[in-house]
SEDRENTI-298809 format. One line per field, with one value per atom (N, C-alpha, C, O): x, z, y; atom name; residue in one letter; chain. Coordinates in nm, 3 decimals, decimal comma, always signed. Atoms other than C-alpha are relative to their C-alpha. Example, Ala and Ser with C-alpha at 12.3 -4.5 7.8 and 13.67 -1.06 7.14 Angstrom:
% residues 2
c1 = (+0,089  +1,230  +0,090  +0,194  -0,082  +1,367  -0,077  -0,026)
c3 = (+0,000  +0,780  +0,000  +0,066  -0,006  +0,714  +0,073  +0,090)
c2 = (-0,119  -0,450  +0,120  +0,118  -0,119  -0,106  +0,109  +0,220)
at = (N  CA  C  O  N  CA  C  O)
aa = (A  A  A  A  S  S  S  S)
ch = (A  A  A  A  A  A  A  A)
END
This chain:
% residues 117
c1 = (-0,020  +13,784  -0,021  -0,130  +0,055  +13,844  -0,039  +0,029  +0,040  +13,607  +0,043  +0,063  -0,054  +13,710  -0,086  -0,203  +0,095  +13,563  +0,077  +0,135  -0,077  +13,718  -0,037  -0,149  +0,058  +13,707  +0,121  +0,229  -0,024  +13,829  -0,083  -0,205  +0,119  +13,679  +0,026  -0,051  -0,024  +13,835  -0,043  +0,019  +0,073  +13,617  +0,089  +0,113  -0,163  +13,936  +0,037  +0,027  -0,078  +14,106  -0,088  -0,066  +0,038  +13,840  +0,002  +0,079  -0,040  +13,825  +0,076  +0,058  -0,143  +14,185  +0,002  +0,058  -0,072  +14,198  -0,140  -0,152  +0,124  +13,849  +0,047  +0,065  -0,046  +13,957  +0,135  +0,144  -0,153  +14,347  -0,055  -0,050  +0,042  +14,162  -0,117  -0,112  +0,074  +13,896  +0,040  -0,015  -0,108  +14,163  +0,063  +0,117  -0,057  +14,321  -0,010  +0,057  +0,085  +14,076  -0,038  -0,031  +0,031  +13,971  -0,158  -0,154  +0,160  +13,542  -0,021  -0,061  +0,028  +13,508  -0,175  -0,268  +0,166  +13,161  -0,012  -0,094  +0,040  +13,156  +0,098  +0,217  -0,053  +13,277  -0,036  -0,151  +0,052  +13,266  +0,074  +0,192  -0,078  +13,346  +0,016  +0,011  -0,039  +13,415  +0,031  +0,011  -0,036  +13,527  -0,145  -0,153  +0,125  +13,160  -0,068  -0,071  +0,084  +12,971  +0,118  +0,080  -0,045  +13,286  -0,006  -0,009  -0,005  +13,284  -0,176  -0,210  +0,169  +12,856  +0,018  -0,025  -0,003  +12,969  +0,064  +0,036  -0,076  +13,212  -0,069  -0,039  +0,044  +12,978  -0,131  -0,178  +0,079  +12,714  +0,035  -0,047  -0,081  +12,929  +0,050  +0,035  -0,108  +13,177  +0,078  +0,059  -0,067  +13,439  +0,163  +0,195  -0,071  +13,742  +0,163  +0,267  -0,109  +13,988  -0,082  -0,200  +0,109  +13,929  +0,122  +0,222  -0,046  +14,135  -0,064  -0,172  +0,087  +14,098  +0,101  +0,159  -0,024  +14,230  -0,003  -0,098  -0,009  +14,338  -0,079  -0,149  +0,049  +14,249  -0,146  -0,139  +0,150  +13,872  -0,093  -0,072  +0,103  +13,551  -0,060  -0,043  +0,104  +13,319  +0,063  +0,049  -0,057  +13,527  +0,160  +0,171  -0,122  +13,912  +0,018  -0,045  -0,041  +14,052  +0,105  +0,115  -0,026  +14,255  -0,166  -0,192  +0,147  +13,888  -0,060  -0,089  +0,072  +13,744  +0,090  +0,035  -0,082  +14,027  -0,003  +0,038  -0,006  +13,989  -0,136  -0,165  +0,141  +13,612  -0,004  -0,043  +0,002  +13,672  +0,056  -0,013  -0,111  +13,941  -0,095  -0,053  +0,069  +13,679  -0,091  -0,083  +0,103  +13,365  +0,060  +0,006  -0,042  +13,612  +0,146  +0,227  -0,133  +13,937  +0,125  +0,243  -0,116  +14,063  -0,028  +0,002  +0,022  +13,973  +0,142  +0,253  -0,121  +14,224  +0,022  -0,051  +0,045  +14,248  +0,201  +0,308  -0,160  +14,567  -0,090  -0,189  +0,007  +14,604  +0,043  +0,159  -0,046  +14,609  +0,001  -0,094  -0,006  +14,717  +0,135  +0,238  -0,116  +14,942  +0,062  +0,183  -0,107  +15,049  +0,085  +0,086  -0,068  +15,288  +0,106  +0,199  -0,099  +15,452  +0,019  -0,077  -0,060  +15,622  -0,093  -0,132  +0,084  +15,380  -0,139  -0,192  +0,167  +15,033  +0,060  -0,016  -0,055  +15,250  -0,015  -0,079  -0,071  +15,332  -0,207  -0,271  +0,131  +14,964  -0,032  -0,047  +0,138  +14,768  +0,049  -0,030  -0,056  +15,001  +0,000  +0,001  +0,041  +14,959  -0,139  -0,206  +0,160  +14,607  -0,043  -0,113  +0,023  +14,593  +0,006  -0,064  +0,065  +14,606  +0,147  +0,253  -0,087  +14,763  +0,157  +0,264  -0,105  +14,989  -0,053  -0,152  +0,029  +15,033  +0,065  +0,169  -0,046  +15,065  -0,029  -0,141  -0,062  +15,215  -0,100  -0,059  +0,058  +14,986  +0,054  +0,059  +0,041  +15,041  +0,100  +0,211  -0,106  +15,081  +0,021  -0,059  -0,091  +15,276  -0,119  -0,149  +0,115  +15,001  +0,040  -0,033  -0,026  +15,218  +0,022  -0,021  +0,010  +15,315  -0,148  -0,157  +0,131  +14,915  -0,043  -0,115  +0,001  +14,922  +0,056  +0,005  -0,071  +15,146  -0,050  -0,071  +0,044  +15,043  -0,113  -0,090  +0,129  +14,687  +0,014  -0,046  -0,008  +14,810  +0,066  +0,062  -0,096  +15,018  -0,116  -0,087  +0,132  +14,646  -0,048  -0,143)
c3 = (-0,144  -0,710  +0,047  +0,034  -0,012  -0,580  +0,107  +0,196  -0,082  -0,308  +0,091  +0,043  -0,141  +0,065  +0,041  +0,002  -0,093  +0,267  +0,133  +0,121  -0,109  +0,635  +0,114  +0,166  -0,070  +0,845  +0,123  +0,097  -0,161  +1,245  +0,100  +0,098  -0,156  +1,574  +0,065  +0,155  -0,085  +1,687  -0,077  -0,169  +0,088  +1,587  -0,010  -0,113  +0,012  +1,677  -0,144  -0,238  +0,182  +1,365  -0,105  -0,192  +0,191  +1,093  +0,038  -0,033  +0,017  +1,192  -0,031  -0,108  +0,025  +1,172  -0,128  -0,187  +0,119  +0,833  -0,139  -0,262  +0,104  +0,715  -0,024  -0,139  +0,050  +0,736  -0,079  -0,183  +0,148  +0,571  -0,089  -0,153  +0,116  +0,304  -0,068  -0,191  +0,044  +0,231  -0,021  -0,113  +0,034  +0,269  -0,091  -0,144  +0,084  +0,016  -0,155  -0,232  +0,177  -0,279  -0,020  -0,131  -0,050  -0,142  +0,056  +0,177  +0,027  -0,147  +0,163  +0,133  -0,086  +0,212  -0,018  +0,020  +0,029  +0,106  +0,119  +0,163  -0,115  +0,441  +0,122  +0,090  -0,038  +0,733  +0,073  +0,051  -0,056  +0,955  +0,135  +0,155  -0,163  +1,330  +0,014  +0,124  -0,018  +1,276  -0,134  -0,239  +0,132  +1,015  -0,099  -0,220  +0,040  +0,954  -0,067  -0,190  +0,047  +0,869  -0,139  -0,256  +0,104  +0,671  -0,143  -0,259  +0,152  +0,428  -0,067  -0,181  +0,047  +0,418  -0,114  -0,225  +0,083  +0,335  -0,112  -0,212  +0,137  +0,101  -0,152  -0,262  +0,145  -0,143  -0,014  -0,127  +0,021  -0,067  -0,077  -0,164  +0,030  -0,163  -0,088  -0,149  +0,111  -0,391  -0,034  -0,131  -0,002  -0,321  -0,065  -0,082  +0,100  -0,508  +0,135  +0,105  -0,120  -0,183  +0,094  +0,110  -0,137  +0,154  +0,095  +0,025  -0,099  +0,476  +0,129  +0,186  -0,112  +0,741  +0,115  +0,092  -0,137  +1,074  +0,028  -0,008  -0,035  +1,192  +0,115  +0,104  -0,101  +1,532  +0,056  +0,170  -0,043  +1,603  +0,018  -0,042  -0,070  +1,763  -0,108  -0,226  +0,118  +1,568  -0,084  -0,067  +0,101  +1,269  -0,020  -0,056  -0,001  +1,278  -0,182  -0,277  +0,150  +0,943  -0,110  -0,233  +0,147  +0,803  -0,037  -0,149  +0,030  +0,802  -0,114  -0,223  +0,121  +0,636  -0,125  -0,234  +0,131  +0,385  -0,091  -0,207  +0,073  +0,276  -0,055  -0,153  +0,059  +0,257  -0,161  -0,262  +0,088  +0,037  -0,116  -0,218  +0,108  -0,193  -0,054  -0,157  +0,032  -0,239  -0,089  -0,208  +0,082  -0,353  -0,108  -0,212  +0,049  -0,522  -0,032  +0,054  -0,025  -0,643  -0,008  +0,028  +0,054  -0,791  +0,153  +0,129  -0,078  -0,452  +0,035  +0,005  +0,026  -0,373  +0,176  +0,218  -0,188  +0,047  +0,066  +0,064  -0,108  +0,264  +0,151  +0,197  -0,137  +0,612  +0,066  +0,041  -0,099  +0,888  +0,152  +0,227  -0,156  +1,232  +0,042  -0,019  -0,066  +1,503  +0,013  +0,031  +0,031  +1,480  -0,098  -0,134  +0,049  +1,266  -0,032  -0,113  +0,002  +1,327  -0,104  -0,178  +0,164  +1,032  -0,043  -0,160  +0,057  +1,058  -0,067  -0,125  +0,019  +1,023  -0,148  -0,241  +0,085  +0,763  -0,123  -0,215  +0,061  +0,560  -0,050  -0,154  +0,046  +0,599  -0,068  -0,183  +0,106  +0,484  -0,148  -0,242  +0,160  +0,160  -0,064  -0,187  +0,110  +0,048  +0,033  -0,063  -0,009  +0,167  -0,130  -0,204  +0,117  -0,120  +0,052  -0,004  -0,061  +0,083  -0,112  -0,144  +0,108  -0,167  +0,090  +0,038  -0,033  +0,109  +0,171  +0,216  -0,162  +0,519  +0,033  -0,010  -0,105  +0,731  +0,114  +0,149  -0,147  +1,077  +0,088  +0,064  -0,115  +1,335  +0,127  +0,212  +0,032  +1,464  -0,144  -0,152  +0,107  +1,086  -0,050  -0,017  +0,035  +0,949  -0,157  -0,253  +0,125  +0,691  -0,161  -0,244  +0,090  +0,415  -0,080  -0,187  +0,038  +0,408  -0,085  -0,200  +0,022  +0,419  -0,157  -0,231  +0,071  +0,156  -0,128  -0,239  +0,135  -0,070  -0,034  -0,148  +0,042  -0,032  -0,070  -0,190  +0,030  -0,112  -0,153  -0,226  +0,151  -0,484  -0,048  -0,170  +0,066  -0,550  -0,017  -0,064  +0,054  -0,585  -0,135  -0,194)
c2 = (+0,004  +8,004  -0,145  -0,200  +0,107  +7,674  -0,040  +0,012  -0,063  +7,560  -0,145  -0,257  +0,054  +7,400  -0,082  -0,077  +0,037  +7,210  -0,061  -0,169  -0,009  +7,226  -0,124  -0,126  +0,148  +6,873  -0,007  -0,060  -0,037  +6,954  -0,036  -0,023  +0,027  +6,854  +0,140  +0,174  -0,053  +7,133  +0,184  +0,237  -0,184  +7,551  +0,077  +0,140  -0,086  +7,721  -0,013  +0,066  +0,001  +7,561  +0,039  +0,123  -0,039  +7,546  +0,165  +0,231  -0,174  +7,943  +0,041  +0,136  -0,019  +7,964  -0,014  +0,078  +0,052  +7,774  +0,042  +0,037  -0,093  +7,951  +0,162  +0,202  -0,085  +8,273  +0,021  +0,087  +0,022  +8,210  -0,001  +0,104  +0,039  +8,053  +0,089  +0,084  -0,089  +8,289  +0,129  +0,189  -0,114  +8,612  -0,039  +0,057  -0,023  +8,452  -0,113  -0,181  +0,043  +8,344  -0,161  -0,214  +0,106  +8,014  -0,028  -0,007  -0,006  +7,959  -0,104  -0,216  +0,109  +7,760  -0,032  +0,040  +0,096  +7,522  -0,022  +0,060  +0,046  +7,370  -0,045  -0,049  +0,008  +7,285  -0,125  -0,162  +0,147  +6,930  -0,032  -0,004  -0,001  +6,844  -0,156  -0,212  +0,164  +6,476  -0,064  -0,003  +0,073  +6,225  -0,024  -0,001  +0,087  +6,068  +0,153  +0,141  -0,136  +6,449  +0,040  +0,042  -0,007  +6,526  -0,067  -0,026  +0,140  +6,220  +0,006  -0,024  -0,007  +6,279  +0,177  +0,210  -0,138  +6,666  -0,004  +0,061  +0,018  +6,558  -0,021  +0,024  +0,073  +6,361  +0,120  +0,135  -0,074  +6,636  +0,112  +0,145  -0,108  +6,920  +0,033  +0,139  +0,000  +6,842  +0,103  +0,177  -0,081  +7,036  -0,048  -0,165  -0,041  +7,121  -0,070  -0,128  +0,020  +7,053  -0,013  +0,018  +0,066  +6,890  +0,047  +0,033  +0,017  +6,969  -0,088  -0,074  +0,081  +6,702  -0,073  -0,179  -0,001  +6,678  -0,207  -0,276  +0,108  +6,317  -0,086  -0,187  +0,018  +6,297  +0,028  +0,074  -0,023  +6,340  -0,075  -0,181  +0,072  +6,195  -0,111  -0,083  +0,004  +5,960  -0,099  -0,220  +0,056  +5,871  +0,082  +0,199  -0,078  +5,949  +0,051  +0,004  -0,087  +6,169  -0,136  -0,137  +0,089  +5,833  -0,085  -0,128  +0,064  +5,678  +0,039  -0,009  -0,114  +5,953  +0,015  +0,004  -0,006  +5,995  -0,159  -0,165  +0,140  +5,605  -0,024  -0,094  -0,010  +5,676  +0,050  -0,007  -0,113  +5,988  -0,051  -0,045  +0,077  +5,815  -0,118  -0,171  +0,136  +5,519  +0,056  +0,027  -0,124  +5,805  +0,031  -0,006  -0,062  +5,985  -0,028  +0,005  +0,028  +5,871  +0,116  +0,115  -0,090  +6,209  +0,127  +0,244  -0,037  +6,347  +0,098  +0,053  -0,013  +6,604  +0,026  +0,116  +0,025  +6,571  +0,040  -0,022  -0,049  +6,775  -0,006  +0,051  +0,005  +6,620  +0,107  +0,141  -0,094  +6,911  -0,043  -0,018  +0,050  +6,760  +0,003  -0,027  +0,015  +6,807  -0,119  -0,113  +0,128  +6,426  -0,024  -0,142  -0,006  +6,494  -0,100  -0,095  +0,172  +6,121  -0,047  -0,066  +0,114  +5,935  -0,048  -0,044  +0,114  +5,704  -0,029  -0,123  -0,053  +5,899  +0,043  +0,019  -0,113  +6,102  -0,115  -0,065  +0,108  +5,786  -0,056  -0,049  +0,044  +5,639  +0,038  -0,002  -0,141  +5,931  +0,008  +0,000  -0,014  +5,968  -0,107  -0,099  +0,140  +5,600  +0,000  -0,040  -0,009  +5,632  +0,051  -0,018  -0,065  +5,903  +0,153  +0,237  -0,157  +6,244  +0,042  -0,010  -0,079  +6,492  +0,059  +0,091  -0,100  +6,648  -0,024  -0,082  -0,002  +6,705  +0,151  +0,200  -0,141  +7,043  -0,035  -0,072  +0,032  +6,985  +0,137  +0,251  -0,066  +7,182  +0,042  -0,047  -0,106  +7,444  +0,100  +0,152  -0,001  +7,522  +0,199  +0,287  -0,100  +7,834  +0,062  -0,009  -0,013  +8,046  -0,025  -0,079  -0,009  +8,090  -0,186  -0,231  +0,147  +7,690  -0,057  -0,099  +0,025  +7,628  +0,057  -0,010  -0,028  +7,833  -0,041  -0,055  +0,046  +7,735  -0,178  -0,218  +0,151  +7,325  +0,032  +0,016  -0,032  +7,427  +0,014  -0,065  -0,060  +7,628  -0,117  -0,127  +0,133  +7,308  -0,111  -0,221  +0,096  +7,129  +0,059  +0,008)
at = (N  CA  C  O  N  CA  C  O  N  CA  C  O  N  CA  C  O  N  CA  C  O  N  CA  C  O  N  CA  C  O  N  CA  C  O  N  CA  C  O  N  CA  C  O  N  CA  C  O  N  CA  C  O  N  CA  C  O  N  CA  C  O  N  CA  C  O  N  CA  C  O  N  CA  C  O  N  CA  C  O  N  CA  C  O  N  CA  C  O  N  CA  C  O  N  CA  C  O  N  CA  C  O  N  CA  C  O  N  CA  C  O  N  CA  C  O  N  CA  C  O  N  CA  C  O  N  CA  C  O  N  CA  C  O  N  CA  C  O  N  CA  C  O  N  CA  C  O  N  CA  C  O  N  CA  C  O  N  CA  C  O  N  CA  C  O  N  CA  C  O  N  CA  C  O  N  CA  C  O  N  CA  C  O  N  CA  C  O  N  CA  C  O  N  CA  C  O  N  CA  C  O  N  CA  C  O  N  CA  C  O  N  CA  C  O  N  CA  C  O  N  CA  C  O  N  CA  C  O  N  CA  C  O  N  CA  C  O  N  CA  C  O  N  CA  C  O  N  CA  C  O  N  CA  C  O  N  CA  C  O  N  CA  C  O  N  CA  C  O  N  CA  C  O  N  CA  C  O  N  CA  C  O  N  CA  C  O  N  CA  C  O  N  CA  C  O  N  CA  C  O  N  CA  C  O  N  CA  C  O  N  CA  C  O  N  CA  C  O  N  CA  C  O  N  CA  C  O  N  CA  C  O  N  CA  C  O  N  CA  C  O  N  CA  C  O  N  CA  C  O  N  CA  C  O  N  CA  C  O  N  CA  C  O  N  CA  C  O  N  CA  C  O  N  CA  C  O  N  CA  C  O  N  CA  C  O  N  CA  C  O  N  CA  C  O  N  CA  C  O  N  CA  C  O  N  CA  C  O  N  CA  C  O  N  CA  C  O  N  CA  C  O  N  CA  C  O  N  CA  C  O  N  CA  C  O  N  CA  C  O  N  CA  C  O  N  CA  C  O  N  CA  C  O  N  CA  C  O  N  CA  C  O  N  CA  C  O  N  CA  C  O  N  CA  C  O  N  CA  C  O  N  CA  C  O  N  CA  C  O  N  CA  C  O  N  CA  C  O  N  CA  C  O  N  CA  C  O  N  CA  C  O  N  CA  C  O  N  CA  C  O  N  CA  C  O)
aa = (X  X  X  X  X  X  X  X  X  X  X  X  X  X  X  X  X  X  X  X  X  X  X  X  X  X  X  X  X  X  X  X  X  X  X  X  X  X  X  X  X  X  X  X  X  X  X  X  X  X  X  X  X  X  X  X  X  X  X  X  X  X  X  X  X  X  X  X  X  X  X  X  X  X  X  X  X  X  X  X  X  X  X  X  X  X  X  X  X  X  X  X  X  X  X  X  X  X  X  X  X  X  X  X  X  X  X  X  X  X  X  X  X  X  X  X  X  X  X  X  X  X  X  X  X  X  X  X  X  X  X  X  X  X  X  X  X  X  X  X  X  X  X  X  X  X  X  X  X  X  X  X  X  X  X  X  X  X  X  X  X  X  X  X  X  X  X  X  X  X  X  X  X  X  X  X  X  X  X  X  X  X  X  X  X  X  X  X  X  X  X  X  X  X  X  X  X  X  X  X  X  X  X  X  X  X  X  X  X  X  X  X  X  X  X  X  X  X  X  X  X  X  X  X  X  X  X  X  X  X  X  X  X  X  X  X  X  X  X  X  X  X  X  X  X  X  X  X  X  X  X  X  X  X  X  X  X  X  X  X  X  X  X  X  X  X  X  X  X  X  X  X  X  X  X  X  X  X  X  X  X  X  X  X  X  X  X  X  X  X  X  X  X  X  X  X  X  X  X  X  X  X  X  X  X  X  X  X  X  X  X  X  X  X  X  X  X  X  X  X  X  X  X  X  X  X  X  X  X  X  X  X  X  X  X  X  X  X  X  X  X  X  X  X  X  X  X  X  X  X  X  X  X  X  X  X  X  X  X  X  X  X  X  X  X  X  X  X  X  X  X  X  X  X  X  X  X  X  X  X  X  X  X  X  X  X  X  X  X  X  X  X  X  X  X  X  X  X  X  X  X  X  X  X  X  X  X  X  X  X  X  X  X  X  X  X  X  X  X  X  X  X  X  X  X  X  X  X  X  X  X  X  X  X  X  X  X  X  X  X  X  X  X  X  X  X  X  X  X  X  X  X  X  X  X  X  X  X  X  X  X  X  X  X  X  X  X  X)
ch = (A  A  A  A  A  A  A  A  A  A  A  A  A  A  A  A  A  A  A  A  A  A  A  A  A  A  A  A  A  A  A  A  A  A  A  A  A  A  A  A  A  A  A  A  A  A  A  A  A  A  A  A  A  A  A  A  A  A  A  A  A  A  A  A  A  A  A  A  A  A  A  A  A  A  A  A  A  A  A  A  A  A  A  A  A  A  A  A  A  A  A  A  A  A  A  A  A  A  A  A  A  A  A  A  A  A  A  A  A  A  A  A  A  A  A  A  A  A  A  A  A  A  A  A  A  A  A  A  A  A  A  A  A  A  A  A  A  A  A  A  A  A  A  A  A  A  A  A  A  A  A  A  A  A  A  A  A  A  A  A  A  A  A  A  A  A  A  A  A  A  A  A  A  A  A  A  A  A  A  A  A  A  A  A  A  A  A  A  A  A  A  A  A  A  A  A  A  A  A  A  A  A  A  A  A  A  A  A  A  A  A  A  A  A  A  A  A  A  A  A  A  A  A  A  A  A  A  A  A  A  A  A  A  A  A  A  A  A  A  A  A  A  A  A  A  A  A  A  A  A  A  A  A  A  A  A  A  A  A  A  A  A  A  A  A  A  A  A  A  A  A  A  A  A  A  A  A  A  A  A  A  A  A  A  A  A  A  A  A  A  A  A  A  A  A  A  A  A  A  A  A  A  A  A  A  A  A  A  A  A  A  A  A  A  A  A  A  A  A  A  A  A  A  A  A  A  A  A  A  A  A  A  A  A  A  A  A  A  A  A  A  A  A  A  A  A  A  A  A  A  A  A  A  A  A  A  A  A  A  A  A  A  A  A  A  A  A  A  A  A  A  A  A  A  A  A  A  A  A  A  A  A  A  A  A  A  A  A  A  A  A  A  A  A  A  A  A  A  A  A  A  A  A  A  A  A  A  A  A  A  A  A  A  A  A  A  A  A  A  A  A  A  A  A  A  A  A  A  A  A  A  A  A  A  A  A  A  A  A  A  A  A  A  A  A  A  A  A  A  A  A  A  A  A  A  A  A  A  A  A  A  A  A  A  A  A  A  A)
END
């Protein structure tokens, strides 16, 4: 079972993307409401997959993903944000993020990027 760790400012989503993932054989370790708690939960945790939200308080999600990639190079990190722009899209994947789901995302998609880790 491999295990999550959910990185959102926003409770709505990680709920949203905790229960998908736990209905369907996915261990959520933790969850994080900013970039800076995520990247602390990350190295605490050590989780198997990371979802992490772009836009948030604190420390934005390319921050945290350049952190994570630095800790961890084989880190395996899918961006989940409604900025869906070329340009975030483009960052995050030379940053090192394994993958992106466009918000408000579709379960089965979520699903399927996730098994492709």
């Amino acid at each position: 079972m491999k295990k999550v760790l959910i990185v959102d400012d926003s409770a709505f989503m990680r709920l949203s993307l905790r229960k998908l993932l736990e209905g369907n054989g996915y261990q959520v370790v933790g969850e994080a409401e900013n970039g800076r708690v995520g990247v602390d939960k990350y190295k605490e945790l050590n989780p198997d997959i990371v979802t992490l939200d772009i836009t948030m308080p604190e420390m934005d999600g390319l921050a945290a993903l350049n952190e994570i990639i630095q800790f961890d190079r084989e880190a395996k990190v899918v961006i989940v944000s409604a900025m869906g722009q070329e340009a975030y899209v483009k960052e995050a994947v030379l940053s090192g993020a394994k993958n992106f789901v466009v918000k408000p995302f579709v379960n089965d998609h979520v699903l399927k990027v996730m098994a492709q880790l």
